[in-house]
Backbone as CSV, one residue per row, in Angstrom:
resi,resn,N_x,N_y,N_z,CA_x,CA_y,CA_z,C_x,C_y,C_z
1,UNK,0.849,-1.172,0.000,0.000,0.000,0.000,0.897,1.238,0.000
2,UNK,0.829,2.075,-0.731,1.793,3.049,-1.021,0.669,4.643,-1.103
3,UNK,1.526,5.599,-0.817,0.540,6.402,-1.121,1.431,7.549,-2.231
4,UNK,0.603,8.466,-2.537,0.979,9.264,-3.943,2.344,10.039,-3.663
5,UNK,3.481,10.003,-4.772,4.324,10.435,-4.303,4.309,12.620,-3.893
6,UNK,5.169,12.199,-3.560,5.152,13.994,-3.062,5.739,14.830,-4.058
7,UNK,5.077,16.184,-4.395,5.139,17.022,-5.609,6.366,17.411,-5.810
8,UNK,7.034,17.935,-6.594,8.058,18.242,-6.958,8.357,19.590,-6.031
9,UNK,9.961,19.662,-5.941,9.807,20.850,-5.116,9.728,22.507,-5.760
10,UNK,9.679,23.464,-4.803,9.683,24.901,-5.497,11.375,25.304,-5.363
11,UNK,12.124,25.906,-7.004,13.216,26.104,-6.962,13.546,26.997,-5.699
12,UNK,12.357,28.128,-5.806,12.912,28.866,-5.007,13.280,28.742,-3.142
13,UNK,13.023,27.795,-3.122,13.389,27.209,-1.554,14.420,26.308,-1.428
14,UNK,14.520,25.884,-2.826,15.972,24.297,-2.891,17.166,24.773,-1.946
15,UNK,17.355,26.443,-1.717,18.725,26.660,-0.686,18.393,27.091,0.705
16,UNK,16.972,27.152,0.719,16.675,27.489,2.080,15.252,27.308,2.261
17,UNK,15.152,26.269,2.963,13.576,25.309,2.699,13.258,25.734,4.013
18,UNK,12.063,25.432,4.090,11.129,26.232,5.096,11.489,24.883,6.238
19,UNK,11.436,25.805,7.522,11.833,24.578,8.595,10.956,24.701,9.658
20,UNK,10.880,23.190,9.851,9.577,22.722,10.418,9.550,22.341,11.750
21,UNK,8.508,22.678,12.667,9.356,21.525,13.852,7.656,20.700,14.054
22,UNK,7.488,19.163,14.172,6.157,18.855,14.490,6.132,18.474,15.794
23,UNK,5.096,18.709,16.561,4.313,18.790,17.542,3.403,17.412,17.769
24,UNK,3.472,16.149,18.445,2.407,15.372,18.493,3.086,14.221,19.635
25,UNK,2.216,13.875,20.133,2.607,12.579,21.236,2.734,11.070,21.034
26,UNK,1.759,11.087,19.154,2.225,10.153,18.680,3.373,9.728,17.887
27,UNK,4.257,8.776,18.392,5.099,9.122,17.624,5.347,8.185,16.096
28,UNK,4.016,7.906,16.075,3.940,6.953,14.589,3.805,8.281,13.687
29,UNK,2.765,9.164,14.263,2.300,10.508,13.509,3.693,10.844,13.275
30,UNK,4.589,11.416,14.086,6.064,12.530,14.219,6.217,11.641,13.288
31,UNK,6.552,10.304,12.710,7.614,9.551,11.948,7.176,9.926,10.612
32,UNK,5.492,9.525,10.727,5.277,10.085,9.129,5.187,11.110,8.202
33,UNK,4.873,12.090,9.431,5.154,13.234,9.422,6.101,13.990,8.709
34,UNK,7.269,13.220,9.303,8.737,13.622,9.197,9.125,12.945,7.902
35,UNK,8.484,11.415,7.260,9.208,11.495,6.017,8.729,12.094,5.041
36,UNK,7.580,12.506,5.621,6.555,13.274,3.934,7.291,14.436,3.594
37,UNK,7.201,15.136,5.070,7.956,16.631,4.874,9.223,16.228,4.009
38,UNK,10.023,14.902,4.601,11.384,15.118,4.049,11.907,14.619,2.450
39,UNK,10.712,13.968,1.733,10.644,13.541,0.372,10.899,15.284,-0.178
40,UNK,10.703,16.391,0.188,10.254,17.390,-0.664,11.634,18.060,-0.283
41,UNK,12.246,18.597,-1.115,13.324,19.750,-0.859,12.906,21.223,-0.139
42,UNK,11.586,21.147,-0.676,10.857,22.634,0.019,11.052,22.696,1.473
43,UNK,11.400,21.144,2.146,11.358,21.278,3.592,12.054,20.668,4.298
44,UNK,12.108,21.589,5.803,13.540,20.968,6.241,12.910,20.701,7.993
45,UNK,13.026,19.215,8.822,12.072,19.000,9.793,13.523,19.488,10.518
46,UNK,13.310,20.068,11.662,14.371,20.825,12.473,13.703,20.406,13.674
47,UNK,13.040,19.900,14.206,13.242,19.223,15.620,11.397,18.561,15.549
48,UNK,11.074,17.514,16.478,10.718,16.738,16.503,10.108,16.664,17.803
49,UNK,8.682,16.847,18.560,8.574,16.827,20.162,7.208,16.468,20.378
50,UNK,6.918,15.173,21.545,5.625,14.508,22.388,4.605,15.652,22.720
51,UNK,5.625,16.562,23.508,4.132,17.328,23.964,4.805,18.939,24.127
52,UNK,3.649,19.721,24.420,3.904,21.564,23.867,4.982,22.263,24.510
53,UNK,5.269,21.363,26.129,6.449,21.500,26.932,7.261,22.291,26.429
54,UNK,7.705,20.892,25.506,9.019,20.744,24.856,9.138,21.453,23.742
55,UNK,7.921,21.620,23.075,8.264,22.901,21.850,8.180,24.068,22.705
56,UNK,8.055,24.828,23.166,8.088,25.698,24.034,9.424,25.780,24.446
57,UNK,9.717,24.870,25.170,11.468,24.843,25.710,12.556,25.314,24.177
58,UNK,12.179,24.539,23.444,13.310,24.439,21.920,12.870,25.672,20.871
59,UNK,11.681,26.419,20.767,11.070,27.210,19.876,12.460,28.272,19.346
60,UNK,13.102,28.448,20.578,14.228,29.716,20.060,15.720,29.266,19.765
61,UNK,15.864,27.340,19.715,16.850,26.530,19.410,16.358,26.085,18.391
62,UNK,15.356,25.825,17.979,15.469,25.398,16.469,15.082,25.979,15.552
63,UNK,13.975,27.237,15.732,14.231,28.549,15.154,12.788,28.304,13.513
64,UNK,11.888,27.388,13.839,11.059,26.505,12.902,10.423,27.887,12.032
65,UNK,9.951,28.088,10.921,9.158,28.950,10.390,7.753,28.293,10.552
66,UNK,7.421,26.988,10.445,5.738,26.697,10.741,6.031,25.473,11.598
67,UNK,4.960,25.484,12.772,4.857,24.247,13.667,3.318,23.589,13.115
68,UNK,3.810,22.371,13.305,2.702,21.787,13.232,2.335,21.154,14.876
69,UNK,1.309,21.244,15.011,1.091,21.426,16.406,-0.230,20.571,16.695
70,UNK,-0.373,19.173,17.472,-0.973,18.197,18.048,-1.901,19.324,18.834
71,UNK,-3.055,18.907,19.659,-3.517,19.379,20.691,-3.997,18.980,21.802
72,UNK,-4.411,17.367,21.565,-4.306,16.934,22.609,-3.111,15.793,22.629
73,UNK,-2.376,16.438,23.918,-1.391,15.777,24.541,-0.804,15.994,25.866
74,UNK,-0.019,15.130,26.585,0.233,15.061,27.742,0.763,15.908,28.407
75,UNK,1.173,16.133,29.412,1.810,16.989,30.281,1.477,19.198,29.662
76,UNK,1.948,18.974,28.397,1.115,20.399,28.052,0.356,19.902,26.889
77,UNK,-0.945,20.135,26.664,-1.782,20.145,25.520,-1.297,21.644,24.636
78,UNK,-1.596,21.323,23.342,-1.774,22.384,22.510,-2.134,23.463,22.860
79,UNK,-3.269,23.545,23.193,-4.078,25.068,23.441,-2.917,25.725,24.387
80,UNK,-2.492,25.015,25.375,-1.371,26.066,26.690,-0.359,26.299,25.593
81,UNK,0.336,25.215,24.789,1.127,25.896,24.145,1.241,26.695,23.645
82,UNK,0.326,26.994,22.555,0.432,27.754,21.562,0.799,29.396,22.024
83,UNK,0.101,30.098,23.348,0.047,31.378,23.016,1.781,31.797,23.730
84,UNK,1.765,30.558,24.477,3.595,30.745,24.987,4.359,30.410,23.905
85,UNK,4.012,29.880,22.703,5.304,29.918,21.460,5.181,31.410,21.230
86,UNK,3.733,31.326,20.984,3.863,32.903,20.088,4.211,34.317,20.839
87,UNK,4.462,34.162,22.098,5.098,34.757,22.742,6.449,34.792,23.289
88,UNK,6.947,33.438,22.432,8.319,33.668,22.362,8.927,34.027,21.264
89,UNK,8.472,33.305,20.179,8.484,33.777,18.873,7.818,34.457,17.548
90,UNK,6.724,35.363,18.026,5.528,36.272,17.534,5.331,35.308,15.887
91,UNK,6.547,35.594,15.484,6.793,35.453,13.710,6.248,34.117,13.310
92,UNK,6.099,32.907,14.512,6.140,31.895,14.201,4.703,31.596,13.687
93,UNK,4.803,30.251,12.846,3.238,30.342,12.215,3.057,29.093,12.584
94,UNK,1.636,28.504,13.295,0.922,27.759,13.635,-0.179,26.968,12.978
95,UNK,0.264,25.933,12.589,-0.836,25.200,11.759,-1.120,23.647,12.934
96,UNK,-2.324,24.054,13.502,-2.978,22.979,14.149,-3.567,21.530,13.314
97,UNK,-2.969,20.804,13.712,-3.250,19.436,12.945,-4.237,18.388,14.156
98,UNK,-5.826,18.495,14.246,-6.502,17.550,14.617,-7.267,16.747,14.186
99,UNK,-7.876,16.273,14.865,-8.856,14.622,15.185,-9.988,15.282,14.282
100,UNK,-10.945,14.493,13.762,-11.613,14.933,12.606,-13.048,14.015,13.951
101,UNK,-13.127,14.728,14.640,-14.402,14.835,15.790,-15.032,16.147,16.085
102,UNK,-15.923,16.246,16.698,-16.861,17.335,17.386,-16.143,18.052,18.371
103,UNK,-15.474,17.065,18.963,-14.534,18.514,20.319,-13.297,18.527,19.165
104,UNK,-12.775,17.836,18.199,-11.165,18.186,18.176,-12.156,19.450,16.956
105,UNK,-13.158,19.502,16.314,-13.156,21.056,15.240,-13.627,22.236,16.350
106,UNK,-14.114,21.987,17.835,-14.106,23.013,18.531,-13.152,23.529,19.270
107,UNK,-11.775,22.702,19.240,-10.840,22.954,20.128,-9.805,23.893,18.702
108,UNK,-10.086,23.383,17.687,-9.329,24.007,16.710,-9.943,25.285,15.920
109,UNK,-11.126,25.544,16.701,-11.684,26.998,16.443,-11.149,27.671,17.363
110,UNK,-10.925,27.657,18.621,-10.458,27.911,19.607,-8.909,28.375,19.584
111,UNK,-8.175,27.190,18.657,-6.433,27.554,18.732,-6.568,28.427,17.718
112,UNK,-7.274,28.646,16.805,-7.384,29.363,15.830,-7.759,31.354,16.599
113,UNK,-8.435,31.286,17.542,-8.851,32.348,18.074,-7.452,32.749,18.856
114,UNK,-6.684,31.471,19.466,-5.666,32.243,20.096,-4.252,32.249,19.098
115,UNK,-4.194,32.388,17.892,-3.500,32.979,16.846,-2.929,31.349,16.533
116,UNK,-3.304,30.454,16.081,-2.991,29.517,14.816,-3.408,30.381,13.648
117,UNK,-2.250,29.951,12.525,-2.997,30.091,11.450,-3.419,29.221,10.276
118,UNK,-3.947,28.252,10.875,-4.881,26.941,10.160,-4.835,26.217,10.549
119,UNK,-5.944,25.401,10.435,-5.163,23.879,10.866,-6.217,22.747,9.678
120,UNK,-5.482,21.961,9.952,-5.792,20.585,8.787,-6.583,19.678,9.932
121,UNK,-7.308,18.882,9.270,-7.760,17.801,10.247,-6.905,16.100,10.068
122,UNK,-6.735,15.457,10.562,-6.376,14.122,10.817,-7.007,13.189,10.596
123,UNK,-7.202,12.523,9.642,-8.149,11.336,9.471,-7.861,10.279,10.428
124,UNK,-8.804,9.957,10.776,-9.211,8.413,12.082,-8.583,7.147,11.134
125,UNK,-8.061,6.020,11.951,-7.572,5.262,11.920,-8.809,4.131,10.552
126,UNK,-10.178,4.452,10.598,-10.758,3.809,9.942,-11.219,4.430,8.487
127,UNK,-10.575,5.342,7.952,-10.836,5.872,7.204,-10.223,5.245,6.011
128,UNK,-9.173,4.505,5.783,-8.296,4.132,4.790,-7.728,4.995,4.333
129,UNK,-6.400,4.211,3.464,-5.544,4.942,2.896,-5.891,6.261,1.614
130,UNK,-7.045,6.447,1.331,-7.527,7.626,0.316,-7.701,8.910,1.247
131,UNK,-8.017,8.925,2.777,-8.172,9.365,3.634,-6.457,10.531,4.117
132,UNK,-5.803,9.021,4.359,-4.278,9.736,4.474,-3.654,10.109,3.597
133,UNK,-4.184,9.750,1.752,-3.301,10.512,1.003,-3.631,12.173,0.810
134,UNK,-4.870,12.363,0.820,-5.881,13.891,1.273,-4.640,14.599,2.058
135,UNK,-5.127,13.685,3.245,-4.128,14.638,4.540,-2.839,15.318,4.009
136,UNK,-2.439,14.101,3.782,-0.624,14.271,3.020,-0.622,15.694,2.347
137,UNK,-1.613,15.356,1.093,-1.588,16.811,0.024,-1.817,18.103,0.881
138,UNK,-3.012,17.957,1.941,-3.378,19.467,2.260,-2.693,20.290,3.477
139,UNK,-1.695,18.753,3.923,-0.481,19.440,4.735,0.996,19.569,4.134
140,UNK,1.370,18.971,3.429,2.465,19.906,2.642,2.430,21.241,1.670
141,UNK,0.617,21.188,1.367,-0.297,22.297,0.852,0.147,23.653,1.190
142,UNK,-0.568,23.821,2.550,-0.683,24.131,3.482,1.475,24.752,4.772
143,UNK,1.803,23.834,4.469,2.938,23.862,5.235,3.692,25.096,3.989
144,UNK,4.149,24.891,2.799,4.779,25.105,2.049,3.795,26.703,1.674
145,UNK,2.270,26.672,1.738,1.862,28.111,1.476,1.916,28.981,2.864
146,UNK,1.823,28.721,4.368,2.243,29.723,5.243,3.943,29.612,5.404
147,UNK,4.463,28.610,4.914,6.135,29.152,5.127,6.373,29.751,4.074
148,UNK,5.852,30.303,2.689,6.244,31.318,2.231,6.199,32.599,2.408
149,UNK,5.129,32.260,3.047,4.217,33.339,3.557,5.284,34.110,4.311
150,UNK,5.570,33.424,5.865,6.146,33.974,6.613,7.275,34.942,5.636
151,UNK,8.133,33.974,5.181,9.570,34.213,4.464,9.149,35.854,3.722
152,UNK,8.186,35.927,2.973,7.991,37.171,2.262,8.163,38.165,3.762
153,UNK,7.097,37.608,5.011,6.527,39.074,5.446,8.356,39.846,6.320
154,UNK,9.201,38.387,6.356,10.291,38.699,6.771,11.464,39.473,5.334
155,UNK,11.350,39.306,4.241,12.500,40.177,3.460,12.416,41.358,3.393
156,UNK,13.654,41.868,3.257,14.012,43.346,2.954,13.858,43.959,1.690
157,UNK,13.248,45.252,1.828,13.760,45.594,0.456,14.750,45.860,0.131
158,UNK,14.419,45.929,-1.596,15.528,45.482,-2.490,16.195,47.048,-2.749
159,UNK,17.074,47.829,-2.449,17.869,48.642,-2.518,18.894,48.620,-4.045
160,UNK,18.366,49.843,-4.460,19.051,49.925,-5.891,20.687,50.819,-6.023
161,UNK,21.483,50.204,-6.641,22.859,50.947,-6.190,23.325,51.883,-7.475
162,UNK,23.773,52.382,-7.068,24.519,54.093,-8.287,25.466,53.566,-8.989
163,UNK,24.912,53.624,-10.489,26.134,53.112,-11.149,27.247,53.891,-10.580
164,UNK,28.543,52.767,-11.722,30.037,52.917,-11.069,30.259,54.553,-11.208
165,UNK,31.142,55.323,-10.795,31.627,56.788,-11.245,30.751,57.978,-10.855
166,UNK,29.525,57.664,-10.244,28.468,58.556,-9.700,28.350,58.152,-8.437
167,UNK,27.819,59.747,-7.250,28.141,59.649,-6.406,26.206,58.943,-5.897
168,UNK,26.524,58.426,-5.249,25.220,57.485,-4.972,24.396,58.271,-4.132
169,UNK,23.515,59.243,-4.163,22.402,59.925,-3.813,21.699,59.025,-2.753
170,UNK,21.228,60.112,-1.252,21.109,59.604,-0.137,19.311,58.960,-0.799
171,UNK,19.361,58.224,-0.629,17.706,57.452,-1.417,16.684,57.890,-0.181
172,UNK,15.722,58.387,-0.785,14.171,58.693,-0.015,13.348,57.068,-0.782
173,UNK,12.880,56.938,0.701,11.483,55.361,0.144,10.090,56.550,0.597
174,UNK,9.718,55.651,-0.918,8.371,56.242,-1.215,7.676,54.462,-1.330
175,UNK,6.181,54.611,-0.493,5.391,53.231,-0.315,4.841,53.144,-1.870
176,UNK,5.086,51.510,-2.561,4.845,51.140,-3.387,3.384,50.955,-3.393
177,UNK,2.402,51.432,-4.094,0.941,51.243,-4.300,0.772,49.251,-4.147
178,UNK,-0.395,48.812,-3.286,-0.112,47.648,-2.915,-0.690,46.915,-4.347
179,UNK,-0.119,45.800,-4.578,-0.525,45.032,-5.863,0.401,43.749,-6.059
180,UNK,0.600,44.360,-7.466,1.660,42.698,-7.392,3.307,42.750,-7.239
181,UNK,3.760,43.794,-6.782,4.896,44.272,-6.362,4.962,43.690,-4.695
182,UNK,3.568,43.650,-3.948,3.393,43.016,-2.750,4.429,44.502,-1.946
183,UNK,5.281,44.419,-0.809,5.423,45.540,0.509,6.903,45.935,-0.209
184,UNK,7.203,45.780,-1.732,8.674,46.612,-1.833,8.363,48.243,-1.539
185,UNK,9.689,48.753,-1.911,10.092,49.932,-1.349,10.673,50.728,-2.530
186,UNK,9.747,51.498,-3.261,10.932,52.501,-4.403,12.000,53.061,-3.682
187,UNK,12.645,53.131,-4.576,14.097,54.040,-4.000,14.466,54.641,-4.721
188,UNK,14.517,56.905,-4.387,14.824,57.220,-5.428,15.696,58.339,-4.879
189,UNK,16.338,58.787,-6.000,17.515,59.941,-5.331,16.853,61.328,-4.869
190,UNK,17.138,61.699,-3.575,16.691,62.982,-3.256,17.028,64.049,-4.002
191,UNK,16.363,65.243,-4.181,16.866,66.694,-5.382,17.763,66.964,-3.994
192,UNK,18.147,67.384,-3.171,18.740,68.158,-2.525,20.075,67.401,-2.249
193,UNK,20.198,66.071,-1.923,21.547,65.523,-2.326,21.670,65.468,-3.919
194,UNK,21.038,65.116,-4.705,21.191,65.292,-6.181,21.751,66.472,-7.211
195,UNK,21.743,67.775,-6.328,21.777,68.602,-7.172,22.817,69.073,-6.617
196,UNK,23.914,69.011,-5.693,24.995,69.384,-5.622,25.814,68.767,-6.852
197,UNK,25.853,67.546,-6.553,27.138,66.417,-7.262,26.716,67.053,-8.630
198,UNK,25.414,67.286,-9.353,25.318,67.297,-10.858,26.212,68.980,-11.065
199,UNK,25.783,69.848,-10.434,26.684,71.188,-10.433,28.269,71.068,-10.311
200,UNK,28.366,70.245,-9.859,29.851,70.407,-9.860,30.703,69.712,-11.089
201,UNK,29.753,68.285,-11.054,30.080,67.447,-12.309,28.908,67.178,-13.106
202,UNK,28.635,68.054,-14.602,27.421,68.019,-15.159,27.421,66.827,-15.453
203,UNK,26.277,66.133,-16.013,26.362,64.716,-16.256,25.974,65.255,-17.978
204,UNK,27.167,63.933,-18.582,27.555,64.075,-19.771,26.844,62.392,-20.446
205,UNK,26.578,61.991,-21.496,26.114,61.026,-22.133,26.897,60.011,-21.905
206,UNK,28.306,59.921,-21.349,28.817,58.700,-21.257,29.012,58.809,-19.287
207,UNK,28.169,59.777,-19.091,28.864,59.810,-16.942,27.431,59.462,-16.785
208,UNK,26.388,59.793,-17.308,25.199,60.033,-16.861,24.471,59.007,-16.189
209,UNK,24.036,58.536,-14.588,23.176,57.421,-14.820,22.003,56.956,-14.846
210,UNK,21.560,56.314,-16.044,19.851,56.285,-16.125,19.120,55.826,-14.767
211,UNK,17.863,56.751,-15.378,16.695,56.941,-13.904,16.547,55.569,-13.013
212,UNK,16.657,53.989,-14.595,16.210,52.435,-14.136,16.821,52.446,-12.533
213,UNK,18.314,53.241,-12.493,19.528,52.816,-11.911,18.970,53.005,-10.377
214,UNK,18.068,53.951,-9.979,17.627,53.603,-8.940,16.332,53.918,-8.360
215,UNK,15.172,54.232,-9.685,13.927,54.017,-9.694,13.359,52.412,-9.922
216,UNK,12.515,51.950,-8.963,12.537,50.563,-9.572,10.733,51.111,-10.005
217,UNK,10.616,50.071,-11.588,9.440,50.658,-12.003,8.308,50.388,-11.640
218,UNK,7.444,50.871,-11.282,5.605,50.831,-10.934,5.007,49.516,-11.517
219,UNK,4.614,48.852,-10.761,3.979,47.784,-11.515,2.103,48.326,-12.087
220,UNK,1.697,47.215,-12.702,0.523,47.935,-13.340,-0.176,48.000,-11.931
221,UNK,-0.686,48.567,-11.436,-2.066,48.553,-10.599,-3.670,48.131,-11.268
222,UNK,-4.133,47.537,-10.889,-5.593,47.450,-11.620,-6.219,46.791,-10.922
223,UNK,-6.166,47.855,-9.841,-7.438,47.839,-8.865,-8.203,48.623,-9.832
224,UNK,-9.431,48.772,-9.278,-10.514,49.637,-9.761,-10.276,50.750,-8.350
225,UNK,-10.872,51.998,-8.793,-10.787,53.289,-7.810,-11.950,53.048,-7.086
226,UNK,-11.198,53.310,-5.736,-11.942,53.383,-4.822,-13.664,54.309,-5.223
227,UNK,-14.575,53.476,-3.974,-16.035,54.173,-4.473,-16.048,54.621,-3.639
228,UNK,-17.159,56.238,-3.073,-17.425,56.372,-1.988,-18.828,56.119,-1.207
229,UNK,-19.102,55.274,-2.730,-20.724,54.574,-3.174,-20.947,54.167,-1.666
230,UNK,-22.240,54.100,-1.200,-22.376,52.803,0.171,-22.470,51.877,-0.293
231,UNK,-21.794,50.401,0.364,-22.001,49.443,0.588,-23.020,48.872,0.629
232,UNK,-23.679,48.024,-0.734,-24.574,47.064,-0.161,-24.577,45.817,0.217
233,UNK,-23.383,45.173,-0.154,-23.206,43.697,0.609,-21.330,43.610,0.708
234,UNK,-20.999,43.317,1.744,-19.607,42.603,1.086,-19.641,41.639,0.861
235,UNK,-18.661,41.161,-0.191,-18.131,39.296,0.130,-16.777,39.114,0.094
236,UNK,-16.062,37.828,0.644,-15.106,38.218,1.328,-15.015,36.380,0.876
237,UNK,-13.433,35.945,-0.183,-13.185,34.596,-0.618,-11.781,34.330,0.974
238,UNK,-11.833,33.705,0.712,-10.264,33.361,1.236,-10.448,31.656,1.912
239,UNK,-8.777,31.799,1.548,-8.304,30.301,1.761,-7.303,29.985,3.007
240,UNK,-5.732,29.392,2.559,-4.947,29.303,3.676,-5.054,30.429,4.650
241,UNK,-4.637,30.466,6.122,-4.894,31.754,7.007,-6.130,31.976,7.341
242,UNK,-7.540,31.460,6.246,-8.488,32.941,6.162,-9.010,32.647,7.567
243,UNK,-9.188,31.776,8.528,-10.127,31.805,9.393,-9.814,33.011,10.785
244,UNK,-7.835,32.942,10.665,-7.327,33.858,11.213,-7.357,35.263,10.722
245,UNK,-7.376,35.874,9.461,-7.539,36.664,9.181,-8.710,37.173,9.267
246,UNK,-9.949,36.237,9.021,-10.914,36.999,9.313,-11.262,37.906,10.444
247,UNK,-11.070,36.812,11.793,-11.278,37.232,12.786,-10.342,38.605,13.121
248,UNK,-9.190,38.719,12.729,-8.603,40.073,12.681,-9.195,41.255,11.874
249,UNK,-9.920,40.588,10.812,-10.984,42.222,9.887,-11.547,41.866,10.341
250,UNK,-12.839,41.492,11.433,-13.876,41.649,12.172,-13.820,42.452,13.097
251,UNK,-12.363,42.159,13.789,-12.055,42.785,15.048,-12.194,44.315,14.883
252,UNK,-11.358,44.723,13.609,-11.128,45.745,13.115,-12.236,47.103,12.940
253,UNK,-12.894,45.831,11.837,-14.355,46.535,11.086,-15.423,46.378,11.531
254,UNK,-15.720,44.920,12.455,-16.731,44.812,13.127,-18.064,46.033,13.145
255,UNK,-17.562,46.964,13.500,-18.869,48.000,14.125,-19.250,48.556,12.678
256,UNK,-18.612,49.010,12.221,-18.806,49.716,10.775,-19.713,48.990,9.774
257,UNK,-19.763,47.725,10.147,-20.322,46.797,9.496,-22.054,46.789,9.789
258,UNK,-22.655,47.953,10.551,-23.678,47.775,11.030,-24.890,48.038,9.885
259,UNK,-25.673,46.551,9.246,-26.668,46.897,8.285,-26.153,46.094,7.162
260,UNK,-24.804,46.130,7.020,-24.326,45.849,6.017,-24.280,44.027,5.675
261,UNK,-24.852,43.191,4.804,-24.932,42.156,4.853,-23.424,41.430,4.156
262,UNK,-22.654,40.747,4.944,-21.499,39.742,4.835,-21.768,38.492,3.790
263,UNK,-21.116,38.211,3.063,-20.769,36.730,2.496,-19.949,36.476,2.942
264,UNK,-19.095,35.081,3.353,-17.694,34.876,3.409,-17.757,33.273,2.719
265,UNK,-16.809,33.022,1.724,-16.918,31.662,1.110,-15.357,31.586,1.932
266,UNK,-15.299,30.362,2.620,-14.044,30.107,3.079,-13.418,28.469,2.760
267,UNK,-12.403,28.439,2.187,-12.147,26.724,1.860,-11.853,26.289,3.152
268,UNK,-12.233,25.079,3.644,-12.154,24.380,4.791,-12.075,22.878,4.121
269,UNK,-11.024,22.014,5.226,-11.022,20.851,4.628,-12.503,20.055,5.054
């Protein structure tokens, strides 16, 4: 009995794969766990632990970008864990993996309220193997779309440098309109450092350096312009995260929302 092999990996992680640490008391789960993750180059299992204790103790030694995180288990259950990781390590991202029962989808609304951001369910021992190949897909799914996640909300921007022979102008950041450029940072030369260096040394067709050199260009935007129309319904799609995110635009918008009728289509396994 074999189950489907695991997808090919994403280049862009082959030198620095998202690292994992799993969370569970079983340790048939941790084993399988650990080879699925490790068929894929996208991922790298960095420590291995029974109960929330112990991820708790190791969270700032093994340094994981997503835990996968059991909830019920011994000595600390999930739920205590979780808000002491994320209070040791804010950045860290939480994907709750439970029991596909009535208390384990209320206990995982719950870790979800105290900042998981998703969780997958666990198929029961009687489900057969079509059951665990599901799982497989929607947790390396899942693992591989919040550890990119994280990785983006952690890079720097990309800083543009003065060609050779010009004196490199102190750069002002101006906020990139949000789209598909996602949180970069233009960078462009200030007039008031700019206009000394050109007075002294005019810029000539072979000194001169083009604008590319440290304007980076506008991507298209195509949003539509804002309305100041009222609102007659929102709707609101979302997938990985969304159950956490929602509850953060509720928190937010909640009141404003008064009259106004909600959709929310949310993928759930």
């Amino acid at each position: 009995m074999t189950l489907t092999p695991a997808a090919t990996g994403d280049p862009g992680l082959a030198d620095d794969p998202i690292r994992v640490m799993i969370v569970d008391d079983s340790v048939f789960i941790r084993g399988i766990l650990s080879n699925w993750l490790s068929e894929s180059s996208d991922f790298k299992v960095v420590a291995t632990h029974a109960n929330g204790r112990r991820a708790v103790d190791d969270v700032l030694k093994s340094l994981p970008d997503v835990i996968i995180l059991d909830l019920e288990m011994p000595e600390m259950d999930g739920l205590t864990a979780l808000p002491l990781i994320l209070e040791k390590k804010p950045n860290t991202i939480v994907l709750v993996a439970s029991t596909l029962t009535r208390r384990g989808a209320e206990v995982s609304l719950k870790a979800l309220n105290l900042g998981a951001a998703d969780y997958v369910p666990k198929p029961d021992a009687g489900r057969g193997i079509s059951a665990a190949d599901d799982f497989r897909r929607d947790l390396t799914a899942k693992v591989r779309s919040l550890g990119v996640r994280v990785r983006r909300k952690g890079a720097l921007p990309r800083v543009f440098a003065a060609s050779p022979g010009t004196a490199a102008p102190h750069p002002v950041a101006t906020p990139q309109p949000h789209g598909a450029g996602g949180n970069a940072t233009i960078v462009r030369p200030s007039a008031t450092s700019a206009a000394p260096a050109a007075s002294a040394h005019p810029a000539t067709a072979a000194t001169a350096a083009p604008a590319s050199a440290f304007v980076k260009p506008k991507p298209t935007d195509k949003r539509r312009p804002f309305s100041m129309a009222p609102v007659s319904i929102l709707a609101i799609g979302s997938s990985t995260g969304g159950p956490q995110a929602l509850t953060r635009l509720f928190t937010d918008i909640g009141p404003s929302l008064s009259g106004v009728p909600v959709v929310i289509a949310q993928h759930m396994p």
